[in-house]
C-alpha positions as CSV (number, residue, x, y, z in Angstrom):
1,X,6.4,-51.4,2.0
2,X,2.6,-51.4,3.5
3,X,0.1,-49.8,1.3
4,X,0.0,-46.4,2.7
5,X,-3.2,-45.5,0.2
6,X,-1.1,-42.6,-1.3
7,X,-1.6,-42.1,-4.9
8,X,0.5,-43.8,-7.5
9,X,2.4,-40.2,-8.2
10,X,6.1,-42.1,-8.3
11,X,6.6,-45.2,-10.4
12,X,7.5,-49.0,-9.2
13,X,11.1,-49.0,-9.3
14,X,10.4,-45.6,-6.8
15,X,12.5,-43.5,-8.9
16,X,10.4,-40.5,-8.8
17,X,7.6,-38.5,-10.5
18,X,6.2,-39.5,-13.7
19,X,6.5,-35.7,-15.2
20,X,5.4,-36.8,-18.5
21,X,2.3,-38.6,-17.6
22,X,1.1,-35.2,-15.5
23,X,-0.2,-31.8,-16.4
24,X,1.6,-28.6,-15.1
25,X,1.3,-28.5,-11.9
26,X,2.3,-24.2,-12.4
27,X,-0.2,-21.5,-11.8
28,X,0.2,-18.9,-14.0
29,X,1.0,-15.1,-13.0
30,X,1.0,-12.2,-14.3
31,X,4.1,-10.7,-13.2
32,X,7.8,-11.7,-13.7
33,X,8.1,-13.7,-10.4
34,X,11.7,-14.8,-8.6
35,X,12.5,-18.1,-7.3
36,X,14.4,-18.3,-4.3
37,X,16.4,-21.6,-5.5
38,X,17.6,-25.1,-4.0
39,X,14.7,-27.4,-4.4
40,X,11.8,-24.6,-5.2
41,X,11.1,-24.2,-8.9
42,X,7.9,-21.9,-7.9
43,X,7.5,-18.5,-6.3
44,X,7.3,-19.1,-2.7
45,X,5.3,-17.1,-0.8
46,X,7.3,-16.7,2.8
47,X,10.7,-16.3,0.9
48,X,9.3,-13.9,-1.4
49,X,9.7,-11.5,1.4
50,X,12.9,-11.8,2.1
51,X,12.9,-11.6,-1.7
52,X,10.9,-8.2,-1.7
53,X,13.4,-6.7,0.8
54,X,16.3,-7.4,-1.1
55,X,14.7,-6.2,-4.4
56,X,13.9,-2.5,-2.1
57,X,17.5,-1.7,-1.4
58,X,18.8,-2.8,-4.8
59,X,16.4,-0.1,-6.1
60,X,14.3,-2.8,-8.2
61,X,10.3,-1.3,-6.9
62,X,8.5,-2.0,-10.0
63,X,10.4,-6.0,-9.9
64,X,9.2,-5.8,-6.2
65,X,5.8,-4.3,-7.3
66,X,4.9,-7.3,-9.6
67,X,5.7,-10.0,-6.9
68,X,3.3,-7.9,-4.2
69,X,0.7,-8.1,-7.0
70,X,1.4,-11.7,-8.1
71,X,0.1,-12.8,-4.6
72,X,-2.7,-10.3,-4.7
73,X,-3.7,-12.0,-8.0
74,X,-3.7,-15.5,-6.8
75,X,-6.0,-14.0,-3.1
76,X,-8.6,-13.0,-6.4
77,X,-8.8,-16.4,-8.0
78,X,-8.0,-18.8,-4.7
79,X,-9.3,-17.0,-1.9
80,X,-6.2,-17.0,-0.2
81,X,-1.9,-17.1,-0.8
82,X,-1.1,-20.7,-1.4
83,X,2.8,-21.6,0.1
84,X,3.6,-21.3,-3.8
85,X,2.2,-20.9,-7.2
86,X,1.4,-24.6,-7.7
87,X,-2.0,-26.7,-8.1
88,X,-1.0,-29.0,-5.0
89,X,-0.9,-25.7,-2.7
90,X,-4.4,-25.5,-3.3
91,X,-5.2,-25.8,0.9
92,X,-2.3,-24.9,2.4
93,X,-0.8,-21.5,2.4
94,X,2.8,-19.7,4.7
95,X,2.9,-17.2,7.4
96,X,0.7,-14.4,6.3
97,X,3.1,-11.4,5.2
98,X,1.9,-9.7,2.3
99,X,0.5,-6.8,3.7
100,X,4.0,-6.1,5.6
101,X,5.4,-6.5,2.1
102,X,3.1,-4.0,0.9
103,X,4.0,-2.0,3.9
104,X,7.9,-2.5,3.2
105,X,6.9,-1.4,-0.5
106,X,5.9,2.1,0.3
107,X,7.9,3.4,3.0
108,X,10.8,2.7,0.9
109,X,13.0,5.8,-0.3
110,X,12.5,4.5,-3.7
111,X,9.0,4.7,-4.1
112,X,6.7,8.1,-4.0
113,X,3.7,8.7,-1.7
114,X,1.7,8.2,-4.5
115,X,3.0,5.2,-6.1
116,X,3.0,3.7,-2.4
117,X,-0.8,5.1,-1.9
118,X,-1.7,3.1,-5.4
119,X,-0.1,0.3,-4.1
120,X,-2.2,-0.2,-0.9
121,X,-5.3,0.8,-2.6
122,X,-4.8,-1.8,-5.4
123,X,-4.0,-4.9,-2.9
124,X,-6.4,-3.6,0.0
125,X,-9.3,-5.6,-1.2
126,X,-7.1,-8.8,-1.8
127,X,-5.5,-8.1,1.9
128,X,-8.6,-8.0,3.4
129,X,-9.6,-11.6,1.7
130,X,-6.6,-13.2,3.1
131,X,-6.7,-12.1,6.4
132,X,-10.5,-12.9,6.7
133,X,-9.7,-16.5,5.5
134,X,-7.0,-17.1,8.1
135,X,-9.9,-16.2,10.6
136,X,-12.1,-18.3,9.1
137,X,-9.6,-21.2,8.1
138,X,-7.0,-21.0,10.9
139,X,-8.7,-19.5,14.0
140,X,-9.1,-22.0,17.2
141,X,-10.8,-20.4,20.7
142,X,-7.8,-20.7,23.6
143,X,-8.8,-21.6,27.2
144,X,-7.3,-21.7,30.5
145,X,-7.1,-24.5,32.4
146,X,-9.1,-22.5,35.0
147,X,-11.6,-21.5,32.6
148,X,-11.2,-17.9,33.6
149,X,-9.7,-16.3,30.5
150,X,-10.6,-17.1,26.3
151,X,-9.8,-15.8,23.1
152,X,-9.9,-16.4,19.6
153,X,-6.2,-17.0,18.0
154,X,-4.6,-18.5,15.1
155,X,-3.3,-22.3,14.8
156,X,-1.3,-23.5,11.7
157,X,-3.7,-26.5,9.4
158,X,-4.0,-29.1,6.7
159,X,-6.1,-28.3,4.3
160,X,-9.6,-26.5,4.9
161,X,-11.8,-26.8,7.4
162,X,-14.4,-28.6,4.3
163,X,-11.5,-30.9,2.9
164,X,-8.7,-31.2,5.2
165,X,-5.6,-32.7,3.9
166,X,-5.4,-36.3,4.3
167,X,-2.4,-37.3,1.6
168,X,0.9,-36.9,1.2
169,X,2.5,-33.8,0.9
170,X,3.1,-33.8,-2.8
171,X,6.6,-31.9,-2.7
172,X,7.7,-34.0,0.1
173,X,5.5,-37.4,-1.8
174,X,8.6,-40.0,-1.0
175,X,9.6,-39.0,1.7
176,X,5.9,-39.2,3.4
177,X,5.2,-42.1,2.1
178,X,7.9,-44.0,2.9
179,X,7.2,-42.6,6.9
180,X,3.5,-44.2,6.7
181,X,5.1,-47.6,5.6
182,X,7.2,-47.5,8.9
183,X,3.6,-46.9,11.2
184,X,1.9,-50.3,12.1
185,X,-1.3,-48.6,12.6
186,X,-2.8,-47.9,9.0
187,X,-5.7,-45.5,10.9
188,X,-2.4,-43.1,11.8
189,X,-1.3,-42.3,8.6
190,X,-4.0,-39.6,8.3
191,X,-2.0,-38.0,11.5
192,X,1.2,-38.1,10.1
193,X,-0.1,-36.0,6.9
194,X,-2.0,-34.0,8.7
195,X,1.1,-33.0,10.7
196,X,3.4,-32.9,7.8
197,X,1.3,-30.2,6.0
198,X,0.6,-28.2,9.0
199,X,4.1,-28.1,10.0
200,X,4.7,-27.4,6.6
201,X,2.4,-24.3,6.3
202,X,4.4,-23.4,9.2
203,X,7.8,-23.4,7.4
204,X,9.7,-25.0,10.0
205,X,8.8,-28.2,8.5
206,X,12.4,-29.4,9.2
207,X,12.3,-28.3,12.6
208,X,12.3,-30.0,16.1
209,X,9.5,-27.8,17.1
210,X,6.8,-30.1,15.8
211,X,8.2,-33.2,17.0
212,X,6.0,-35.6,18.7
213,X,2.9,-32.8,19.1
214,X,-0.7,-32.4,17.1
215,X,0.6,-29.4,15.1
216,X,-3.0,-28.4,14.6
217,X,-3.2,-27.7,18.4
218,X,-0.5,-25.6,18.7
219,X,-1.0,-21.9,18.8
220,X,2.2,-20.4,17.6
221,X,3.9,-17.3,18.9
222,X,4.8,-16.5,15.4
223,X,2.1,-16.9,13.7
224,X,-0.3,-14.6,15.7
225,X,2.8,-11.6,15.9
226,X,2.4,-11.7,12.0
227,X,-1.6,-11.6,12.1
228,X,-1.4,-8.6,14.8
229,X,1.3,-7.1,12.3
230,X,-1.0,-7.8,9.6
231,X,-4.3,-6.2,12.2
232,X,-2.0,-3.2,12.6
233,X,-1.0,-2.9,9.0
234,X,-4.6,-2.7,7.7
235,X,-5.7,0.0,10.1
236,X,-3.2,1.9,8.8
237,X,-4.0,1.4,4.8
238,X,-7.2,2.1,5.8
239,X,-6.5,5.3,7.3
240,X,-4.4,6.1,4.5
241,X,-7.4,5.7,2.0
242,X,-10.1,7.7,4.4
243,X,-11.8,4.9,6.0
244,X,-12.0,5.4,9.6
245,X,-14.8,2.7,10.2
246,X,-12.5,-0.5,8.9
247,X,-9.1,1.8,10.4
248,X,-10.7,1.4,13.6
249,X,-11.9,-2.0,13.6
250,X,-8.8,-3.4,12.3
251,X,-7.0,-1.2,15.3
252,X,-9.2,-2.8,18.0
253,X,-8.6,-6.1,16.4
254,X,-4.6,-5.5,16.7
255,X,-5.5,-4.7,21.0
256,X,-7.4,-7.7,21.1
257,X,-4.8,-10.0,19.6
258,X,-2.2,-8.3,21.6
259,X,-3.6,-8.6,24.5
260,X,-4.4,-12.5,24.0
261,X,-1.1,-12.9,23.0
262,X,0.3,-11.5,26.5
263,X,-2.6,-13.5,28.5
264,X,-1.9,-17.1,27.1
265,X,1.5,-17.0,25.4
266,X,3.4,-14.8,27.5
267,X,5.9,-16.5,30.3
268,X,6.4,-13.7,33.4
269,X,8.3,-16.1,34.8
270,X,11.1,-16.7,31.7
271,X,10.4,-13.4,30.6
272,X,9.9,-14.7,27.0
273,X,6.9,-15.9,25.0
274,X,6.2,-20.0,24.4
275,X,3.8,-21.5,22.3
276,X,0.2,-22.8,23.9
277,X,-0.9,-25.9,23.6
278,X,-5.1,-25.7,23.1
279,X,-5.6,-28.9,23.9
280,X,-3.3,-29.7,27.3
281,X,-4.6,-25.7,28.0
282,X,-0.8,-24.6,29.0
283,X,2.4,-23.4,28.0
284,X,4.7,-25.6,25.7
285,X,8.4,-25.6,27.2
286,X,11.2,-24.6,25.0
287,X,12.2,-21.6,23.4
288,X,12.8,-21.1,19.6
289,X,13.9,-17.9,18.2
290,X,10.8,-17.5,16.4
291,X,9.4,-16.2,20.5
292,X,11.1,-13.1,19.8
293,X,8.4,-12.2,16.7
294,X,5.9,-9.5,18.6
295,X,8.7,-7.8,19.3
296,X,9.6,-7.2,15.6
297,X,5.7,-6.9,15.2
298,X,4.9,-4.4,17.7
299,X,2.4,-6.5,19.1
300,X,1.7,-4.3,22.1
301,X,-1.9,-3.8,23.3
302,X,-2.6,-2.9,27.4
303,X,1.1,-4.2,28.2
304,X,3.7,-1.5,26.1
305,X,6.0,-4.4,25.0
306,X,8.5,-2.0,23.1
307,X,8.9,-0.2,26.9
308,X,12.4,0.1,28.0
309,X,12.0,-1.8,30.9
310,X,10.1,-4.1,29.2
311,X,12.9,-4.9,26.4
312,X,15.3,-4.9,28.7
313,X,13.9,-7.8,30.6
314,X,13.6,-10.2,27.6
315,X,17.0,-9.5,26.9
316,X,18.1,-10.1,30.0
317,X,16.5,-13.6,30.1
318,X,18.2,-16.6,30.2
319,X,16.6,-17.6,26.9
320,X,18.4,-14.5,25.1
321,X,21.5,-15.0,27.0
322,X,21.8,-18.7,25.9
323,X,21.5,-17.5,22.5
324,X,24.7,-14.5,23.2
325,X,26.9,-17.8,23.9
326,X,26.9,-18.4,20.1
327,X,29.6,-16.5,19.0
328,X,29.3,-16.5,15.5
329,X,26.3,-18.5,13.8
330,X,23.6,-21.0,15.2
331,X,20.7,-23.2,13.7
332,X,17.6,-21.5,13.2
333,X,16.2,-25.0,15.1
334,X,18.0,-23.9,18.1
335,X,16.1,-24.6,21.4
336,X,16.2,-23.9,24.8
337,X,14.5,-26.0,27.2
């Protein structure tokens, strides 16, 4: 095996981590947290809202209180949600849904207007810090190729823009390691674990998606439906709490990003949505059903994507009716080219 200059984290018969020679990797919290099982031993921040909806409609809102405010807890002493309460998620973090759990939190039947108010008015600070760190951390200006139209949208990274992450993924240590050894070229291992956070950050780290690109200069669909989400959610905390100045910036900000979403990463001609590739300045190919997210944000901004007419067109598209041929289940990897 080449030396791949990853850290001696695994011992020489490559058995697996030396536990007892390391610290705890755990950060604490300060509420009861739920794991969402297989190979996670952590609270895991994109799960966690699947987690919080179950926990609504079983009735448990003080269980799905604690985990809104365990990631509000770790914004106030990291800056930002890491993927998962460890040390090694220090600069890298998931899709950014907290303030649609918060959201999720008080409009359930469960929960009063006031504990729902106190809710948002505890987090809102926190909130605000994570979304200004994806803007500082994450953003990349988009271009196209005729130089007529820029914007300012959100790319998936490794690491921070100060200390970008130049390792092995630590959860995934082996594994990465043992890619490197396979590459010839000793000045592209930096590449591959570059791309293997990033696509990790993404969550669809196992996924064809990634394969063969610079993850870093993807824009994803995705990701910018859940920051227009989160640009619509904090207009309306902020509403709720009397601030009309930050309600209406964050409002404006939610046009903006919808509006650069339609320009650059919607496809008239597929009537769906693709990915954008900064760097090539166009359109990846190939659907994924991760496209469909501004739909379930409400991403609209001078284009009314919730229309009728408009809904009924992405439905109608071949990319949707590929999907309708799968009777009963499909891979979440699925693709349509």
């Amino acid at each position: 095996m080449a030396d791949t200059g990853a850290r001696p984290l695994v011992g020489e018969d490559g058995q697996g981590v030396l536990e007892a020679d390391l610290p705890d990797s755990l950060v604490s919290l300060p509420y009861p947290a739920i794991v969402s099982g297989g190979r996670f031993r952590e609270a895991n921040y994109w799960d966690s809202y699947w987690i919080v909806q179950g926990l609504l409609v079983s009735k448990l809102t003080d269980t799905a209180r604690g985990v809104i405010l365990n990631f509000a807890d770790l914004i106030d002493r990291m800056g930002f949600v890491p993927a998962g309460n460890r040390v090694y998620y220090g600069r890298r973090s998931a899709p950014p849904v907290l303030a649609l759990m918060v959201d999720s939190y008080r409009r359930n039947p469960h929960v009063t207007v006031g504990q729902g108010k106190k809710l948002v008015q505890e987090t809102l600070p926190a909130l605000e810090r994570e979304y200004r760190w994806w803007m500082e951390q994450r953003n990349v200006t988009v271009r196209s190729a005729d130089g007529q139209l820029q914007a300012i949208l959100n790319v998936y990274r490794a690491g921070l823009l100060a200390a970008p992450m130049t390792h092995p993924r630590p959860e995934f240590y082996l594994q990465d390691v043992h890619r490197a050894s396979n590459l010839s070229d000793p000045s592209s291992w930096d590449k591959l674990y570059r791309n293997g956070a990033a696509a990790s950050e993404s969550t669809w780290s196992s996924s064809s998606r990634w394969t063969d690109v610079e993850v870093e200069d993807i824009v994803p669909v995705d990701l910018n439906a859940f920051l227009c989400a989160y640009e619509r959610q904090m207009a309306e905390f902020y509403h709720s709490t009397g601030n009309e100045k930050m309600a209406e910036e964050f409002q404006d900000l939610a046009k903006i990003r919808a509006d650069a979403i339609h320009a650059f990463l919607w496809n008239d001609t597929v009537k769906m949505w693709r990915d954008y590739d900064v760097r090539a300045q166009k359109q990846r190919p190939g659907f994924y059903l991760s496209h469909i997210a501004p739909i379930f944000a409400h991403c609209s901004g001078k284009v009314n994507i919730t229309s009728t007419d408009f809904l009924q067109a992405v439905f109608k598209s071949a990319d949707v009716g590929f999907i309708l041929t799968f009777s009963y289940f499909f891979s979440l990897d699925l693709r349509v080219i």
